[in-house]
ZAMARGU-4260 file (C-alpha; in steps of 0.2 Angstrom, whole numbers, plus 5000, padded with zeros to 4 digits):
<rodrens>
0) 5000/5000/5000 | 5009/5016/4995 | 5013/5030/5010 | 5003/5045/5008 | 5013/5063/5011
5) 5008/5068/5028 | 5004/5084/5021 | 4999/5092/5038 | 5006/5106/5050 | 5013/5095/5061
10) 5019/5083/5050 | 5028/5095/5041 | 5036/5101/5055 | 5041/5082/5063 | 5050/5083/5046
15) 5058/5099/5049 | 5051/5107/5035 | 5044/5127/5037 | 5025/5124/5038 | 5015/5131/5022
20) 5001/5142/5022 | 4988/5130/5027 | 4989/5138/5044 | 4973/5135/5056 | 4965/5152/5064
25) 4972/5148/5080 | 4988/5143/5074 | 4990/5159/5065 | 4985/5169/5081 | 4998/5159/5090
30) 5014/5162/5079 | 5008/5181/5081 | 5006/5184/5100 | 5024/5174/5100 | 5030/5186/5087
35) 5024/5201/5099 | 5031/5194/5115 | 5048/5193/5107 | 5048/5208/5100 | 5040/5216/5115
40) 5055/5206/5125 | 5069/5214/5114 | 5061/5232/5116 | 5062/5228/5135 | 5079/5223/5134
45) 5084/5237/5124 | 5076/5251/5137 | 5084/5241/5150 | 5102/5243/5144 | 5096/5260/5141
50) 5092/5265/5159 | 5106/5255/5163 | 5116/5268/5153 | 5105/5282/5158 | 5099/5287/5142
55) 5110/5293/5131 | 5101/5294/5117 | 5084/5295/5121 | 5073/5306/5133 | 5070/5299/5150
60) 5055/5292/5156 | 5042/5298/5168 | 5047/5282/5180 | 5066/5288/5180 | 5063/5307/5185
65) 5068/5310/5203 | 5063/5325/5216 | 5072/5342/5220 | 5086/5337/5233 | 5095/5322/5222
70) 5096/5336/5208 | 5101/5349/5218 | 5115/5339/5231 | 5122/5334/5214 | 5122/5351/5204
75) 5130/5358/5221 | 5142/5345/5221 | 5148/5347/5205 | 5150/5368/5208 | 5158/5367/5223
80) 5174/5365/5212 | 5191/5371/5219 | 5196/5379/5201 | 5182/5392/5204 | 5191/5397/5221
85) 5206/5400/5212 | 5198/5410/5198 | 5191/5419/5212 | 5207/5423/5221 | 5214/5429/5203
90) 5199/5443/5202 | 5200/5445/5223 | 5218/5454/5223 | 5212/5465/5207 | 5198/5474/5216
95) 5191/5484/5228 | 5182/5471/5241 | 5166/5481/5242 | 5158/5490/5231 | 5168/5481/5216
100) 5172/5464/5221 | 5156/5460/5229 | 5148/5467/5212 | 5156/5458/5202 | 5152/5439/5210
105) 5135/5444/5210 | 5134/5449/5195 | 5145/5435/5186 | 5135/5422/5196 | 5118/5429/5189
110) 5121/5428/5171 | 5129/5412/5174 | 5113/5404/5184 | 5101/5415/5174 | 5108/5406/5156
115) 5108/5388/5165 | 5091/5391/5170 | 5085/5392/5154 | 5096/5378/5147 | 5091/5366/5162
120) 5072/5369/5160 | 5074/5363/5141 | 5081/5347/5149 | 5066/5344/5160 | 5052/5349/5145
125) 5060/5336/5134 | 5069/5324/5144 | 5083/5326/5131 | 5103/5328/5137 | 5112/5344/5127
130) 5118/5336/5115 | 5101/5328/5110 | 5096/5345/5110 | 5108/5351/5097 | 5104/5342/5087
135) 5089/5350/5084 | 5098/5366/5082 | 5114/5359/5073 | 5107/5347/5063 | 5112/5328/5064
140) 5128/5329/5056 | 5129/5349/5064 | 5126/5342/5080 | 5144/5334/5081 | 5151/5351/5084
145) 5144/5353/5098 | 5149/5335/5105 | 5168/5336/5101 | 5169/5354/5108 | 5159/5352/5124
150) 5166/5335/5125 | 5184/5342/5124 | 5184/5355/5136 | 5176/5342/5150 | 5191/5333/5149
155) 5200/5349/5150 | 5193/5353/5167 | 5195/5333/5174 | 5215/5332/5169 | 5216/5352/5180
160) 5207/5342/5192 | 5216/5326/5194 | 5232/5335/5193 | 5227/5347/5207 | 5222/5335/5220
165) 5240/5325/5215 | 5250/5341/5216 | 5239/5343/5237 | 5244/5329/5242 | 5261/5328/5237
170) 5264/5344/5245 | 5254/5342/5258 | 5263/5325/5263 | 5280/5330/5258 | 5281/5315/5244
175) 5293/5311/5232 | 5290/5321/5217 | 5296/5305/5206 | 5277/5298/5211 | 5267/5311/5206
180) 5265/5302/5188 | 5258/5288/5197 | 5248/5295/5209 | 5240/5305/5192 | 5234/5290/5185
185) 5228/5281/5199 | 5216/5296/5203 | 5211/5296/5185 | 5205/5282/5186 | 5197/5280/5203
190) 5186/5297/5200 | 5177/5290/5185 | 5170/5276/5196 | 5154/5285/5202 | 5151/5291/5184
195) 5151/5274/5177 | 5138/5269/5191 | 5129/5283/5184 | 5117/5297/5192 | 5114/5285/5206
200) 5134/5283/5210 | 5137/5302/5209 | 5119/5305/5220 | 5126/5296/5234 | 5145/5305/5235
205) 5137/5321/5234 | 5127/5318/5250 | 5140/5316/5258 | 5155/5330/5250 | 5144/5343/5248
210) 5140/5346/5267 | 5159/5342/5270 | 5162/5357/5259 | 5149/5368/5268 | 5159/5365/5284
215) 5177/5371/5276 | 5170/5386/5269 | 5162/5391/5285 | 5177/5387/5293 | 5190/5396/5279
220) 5178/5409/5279 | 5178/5414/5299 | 5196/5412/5300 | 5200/5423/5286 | 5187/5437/5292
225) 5194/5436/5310 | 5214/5436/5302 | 5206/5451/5291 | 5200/5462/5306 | 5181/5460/5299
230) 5189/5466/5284 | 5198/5482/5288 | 5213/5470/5283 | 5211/5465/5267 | 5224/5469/5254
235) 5224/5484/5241 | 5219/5481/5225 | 5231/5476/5211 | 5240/5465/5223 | 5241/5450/5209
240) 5242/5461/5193 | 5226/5471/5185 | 5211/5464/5177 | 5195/5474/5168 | 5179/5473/5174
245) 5174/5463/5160 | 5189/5450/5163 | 5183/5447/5180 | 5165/5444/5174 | 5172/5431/5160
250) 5180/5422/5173 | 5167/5421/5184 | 5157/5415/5171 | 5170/5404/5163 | 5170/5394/5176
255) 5157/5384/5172 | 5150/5388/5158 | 5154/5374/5148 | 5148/5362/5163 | 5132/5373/5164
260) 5128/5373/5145 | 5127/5355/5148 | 5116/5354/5164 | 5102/5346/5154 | 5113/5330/5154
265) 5104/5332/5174 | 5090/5343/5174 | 5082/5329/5162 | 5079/5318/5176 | 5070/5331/5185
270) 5052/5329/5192 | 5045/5346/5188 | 5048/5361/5182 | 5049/5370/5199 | 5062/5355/5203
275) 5073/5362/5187 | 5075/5379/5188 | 5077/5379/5208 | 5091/5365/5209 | 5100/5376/5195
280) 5098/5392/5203 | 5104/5387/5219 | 5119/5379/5212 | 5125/5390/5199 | 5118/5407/5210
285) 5125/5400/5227 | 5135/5387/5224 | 5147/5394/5212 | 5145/5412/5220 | 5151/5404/5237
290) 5166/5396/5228 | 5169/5412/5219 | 5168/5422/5234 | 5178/5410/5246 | 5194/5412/5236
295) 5191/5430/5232 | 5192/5434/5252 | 5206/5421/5256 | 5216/5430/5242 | 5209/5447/5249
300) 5216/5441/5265 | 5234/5435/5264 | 5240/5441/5246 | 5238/5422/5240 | 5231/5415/5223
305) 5234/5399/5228 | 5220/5390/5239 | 5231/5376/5245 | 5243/5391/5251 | 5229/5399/5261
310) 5223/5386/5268 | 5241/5381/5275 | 5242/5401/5280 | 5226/5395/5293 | 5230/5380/5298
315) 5213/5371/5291 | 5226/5359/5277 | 5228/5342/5285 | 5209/5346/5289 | 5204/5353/5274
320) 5213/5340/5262 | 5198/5325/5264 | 5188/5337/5258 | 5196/5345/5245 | 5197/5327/5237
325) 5180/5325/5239 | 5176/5340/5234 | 5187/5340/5218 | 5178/5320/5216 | 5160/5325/5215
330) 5165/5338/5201 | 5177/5325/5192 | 5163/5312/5190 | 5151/5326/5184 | 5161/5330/5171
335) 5166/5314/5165 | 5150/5310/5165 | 5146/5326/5154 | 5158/5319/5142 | 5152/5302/5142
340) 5137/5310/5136 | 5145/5320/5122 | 5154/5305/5117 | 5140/5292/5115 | 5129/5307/5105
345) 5144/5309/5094 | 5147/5290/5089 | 5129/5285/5092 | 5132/5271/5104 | 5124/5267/5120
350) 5138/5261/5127 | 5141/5275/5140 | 5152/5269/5153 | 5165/5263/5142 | 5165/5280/5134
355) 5169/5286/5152 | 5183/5276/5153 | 5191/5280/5139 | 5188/5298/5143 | 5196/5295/5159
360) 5211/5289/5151 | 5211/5304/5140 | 5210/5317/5155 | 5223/5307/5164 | 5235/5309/5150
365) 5232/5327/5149 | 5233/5330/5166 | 5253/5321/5166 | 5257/5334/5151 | 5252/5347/5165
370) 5236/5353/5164 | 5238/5361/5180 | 5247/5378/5173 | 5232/5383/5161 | 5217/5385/5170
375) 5216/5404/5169 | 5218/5405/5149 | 5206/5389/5147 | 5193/5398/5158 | 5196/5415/5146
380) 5194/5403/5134 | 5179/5393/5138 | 5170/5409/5141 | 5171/5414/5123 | 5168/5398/5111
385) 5155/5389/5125 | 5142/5402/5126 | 5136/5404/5111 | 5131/5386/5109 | 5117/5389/5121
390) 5109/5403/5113 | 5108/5395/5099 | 5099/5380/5109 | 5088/5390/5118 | 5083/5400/5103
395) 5081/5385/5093 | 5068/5377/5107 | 5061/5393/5115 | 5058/5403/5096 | 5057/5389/5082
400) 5049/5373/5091 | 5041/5385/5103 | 5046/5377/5117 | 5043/5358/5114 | 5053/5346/5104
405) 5045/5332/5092 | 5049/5317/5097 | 5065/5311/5091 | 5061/5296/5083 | 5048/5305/5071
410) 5057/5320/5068 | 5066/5326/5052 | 5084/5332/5056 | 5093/5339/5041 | 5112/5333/5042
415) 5116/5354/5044 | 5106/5366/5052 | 5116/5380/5042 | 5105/5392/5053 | 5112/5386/5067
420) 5128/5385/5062 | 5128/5405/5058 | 5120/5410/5072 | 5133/5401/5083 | 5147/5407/5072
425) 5140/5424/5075 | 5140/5423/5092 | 5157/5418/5093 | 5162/5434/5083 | 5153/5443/5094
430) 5161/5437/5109 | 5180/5440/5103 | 5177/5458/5095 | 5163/5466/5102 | 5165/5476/5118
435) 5157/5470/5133 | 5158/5453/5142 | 5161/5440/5131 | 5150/5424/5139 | 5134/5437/5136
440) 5139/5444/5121 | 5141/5427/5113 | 5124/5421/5122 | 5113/5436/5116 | 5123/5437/5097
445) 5118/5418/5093 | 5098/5420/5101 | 5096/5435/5093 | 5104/5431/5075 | 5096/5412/5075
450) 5078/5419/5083 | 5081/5433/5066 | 5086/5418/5053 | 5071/5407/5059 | 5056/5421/5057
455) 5065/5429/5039 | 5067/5410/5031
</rodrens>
């Protein structure tokens, strides 16, 4: 008797043959909810590695935004910096303590917070890091500007800082100079450990630096009024060499205005608006006034520009040094974060933390070719190319997408956005020849000219 072809289903497959199309209803409905599990299991999988990564390249969720204190302990951390003491010991012996001195921080430190503020809200709106919001206002391919010079200048500030905290402690300790190249890269690397952990590894150092710091500056701060006669001792003017007006206020902004142009890459995890604008403003306003200040006075004081020599001059540095180490650590994982998240929008990967390492080792190798000696011309420096890539962004979300992005997946980005571009190349001008203070000329030059380029084209 011949053998009939088991031509069913499950014959077929027995045989290892694909099944045909002689699929039952039930069997159909079956291959498709498996097909939307596993799809719906990789789309899982893919958000996990993105939290995991903290979103590089994406918005972050409502579940992942977090409440006022976490922001601000770890935008306060990351200003309480000890390069901003020394750019305020540069401007504290070139003026007058009050009216001019005391002007000028409070001036500076406005138009710092003030430009932050707006930057940081545009990060909670859309959930987006800087960079994502360049490129909006860049374009795709535009957009990579921004990365490599944002990125560039945080590993700038991490090789000063990991060379400063080696150079304390070998003078602090009375070390061998022979191991300061050792001692450079073992710092290098052990700061960048919370900002591979992520926003959770930085959140938890900064609970515990930031009222460290508080205590030393109450602490400098008393001893240096008291040294000072409640300041009827404080230096003469021009003690460390003349600066403008406008200097001063580029160096109180420089300090951080390539760390605040990029506060987004926090704000973003913000819970409200209200959460936003206040943790910015506290940190930028009073956090980086107070550093500012702090080293303005101590310089004031004792004729020093060095913060390490002041605090020797009281007798607060074998106190002191914990936590100046902490205190540099909370900004050093802050901004090798910041350029973890440059990094990954400018190769689109991902893979955040291995970009921190490799950054890392990148600052590390600036800091041994001795970063240390340039922090006043990187700050001048900073305060001039920084600046106008803000205004462009905030012009771009506040004028042209009238303050909310589309969402990223859906959205047509031109490879340049040559409006952009111009703006931000006239902001630049603006900053190096027009009169004035360069951080808010090149802020106003590049909103003005891209909010002009967007309602004429």
């Amino acid at each position: 008797m011949p053998v009939v072809p088991d031509r069913s289903t499950a014959g077929q497959a027995l045989r290892g043959r694909k099944p045909g199309r002689n699929f039952t209803r039930q069997q159909r409905y079956s291959t498709i909810e498996r097909t939307a599990v596993i799809r719906a299991k990789r789309a899982g999988d893919a958000a996990g590695r993105s939290g995991t990564e903290d979103y590089p390249l994406s918005a972050v969720p409502g579940e992942a935004r977090q409440g006022f204190w976490p922001i601000t302990l770890v935008l306060l951390g990351f200003t309480f910096f000890s390069a901003t003491m020394w750019g305020g010991a540069r401007i504290g012996v070139a003026f007058r303590f009050w009216p001019d001195l005391v002007g000028i921080i409070l001036c500076g430190s406005a138009i710092l917070a003030l430009y932050v503020a707006g930057l940081g809200y545009i990060g909670y709106k859309s959930g987006f890091s800087t960079v994502l919001s360049a490129r909006f206002a860049f374009g795709d391919a535009g957009s990579r500007w921004s990365d490599a010079l944002l990125g560039l200048t945080q590993i700038g500030w991490y090789a000063w800082g990991t060379a400063t905290v080696t150079i304390v402690l070998i003078h602090l300790l009375d070390l061998d100079a022979r191991i300061q190249a050792p001692l450079m890269i073992v710092f290098g690397l052990v700061f960048c450990l919370t900002a591979y952990i992520g926003c959770r590894g930085i959140a938890v150092l900064s609970w515990v630096s930031v009222p460290a710091m508080l205590l030393l500056i109450a602490a400098s701060a008393s001893v240096a009024l008291q040294d000072a006669g409640n300041g009827a001792g404080l230096l003469p003017p021009g003690t460390a060499g003349a600066l403008t007006v406008a200097e001063a206020l580029t160096i109180v902004v420089g300090t951080f205005v390539s760390g605040g142009t990029q506060v987004a890459n926090w704000t973003r995890f913000s819970g409200s608006a209200r959460t936003a604008a206040g943790s910015v403003l506290l940190a930028f306003f009073f956090g980086n006034g107070l550093m500012i200040a702090v080293g303005a006075v101590g310089a004031a004081v004792y004729g020093l520009s060095d913060i390490v020599e002041v605090l020797a001059v009281q007798g607060l540095l074998s106190a002191g040094i914990l936590m100046l180490f902490l205190n540099i650590w909370t900004t050093q994982d802050n901004t090798i974060y910041n350029f973890s998240v440059a990094g990954c929008h400018f190769f689109r990967t991902e893979q955040r933390r291995l970009v921190t390492f490799a950054g890392a080792a990148a600052g590390t190798l600036f800091a041994l070719l001795g970063m240390y000696d340039w922090l006043i011309p990187y700050m001048v420096l900073l305060g001039v190319l920084i600046p106008p890539l803000g205004g462009v962004i905030m012009a771009d979300f506040f004028v042209r997408h009238r303050g909310r992005y589309p969402e990223l997946a859906k959205a047509t980005v031109p490879r340049f956005n040559r409006r952009g571009l111009a703006a931000y190349a006239a902001g630049s001008i603006a900053a190096l020849a027009v009169p004035g203070i360069p951080p808010v000329n090149g802020i106003a030059a590049a909103f003005l000219v891209y909010a002009c380029l967007v309602r004429l084209t």
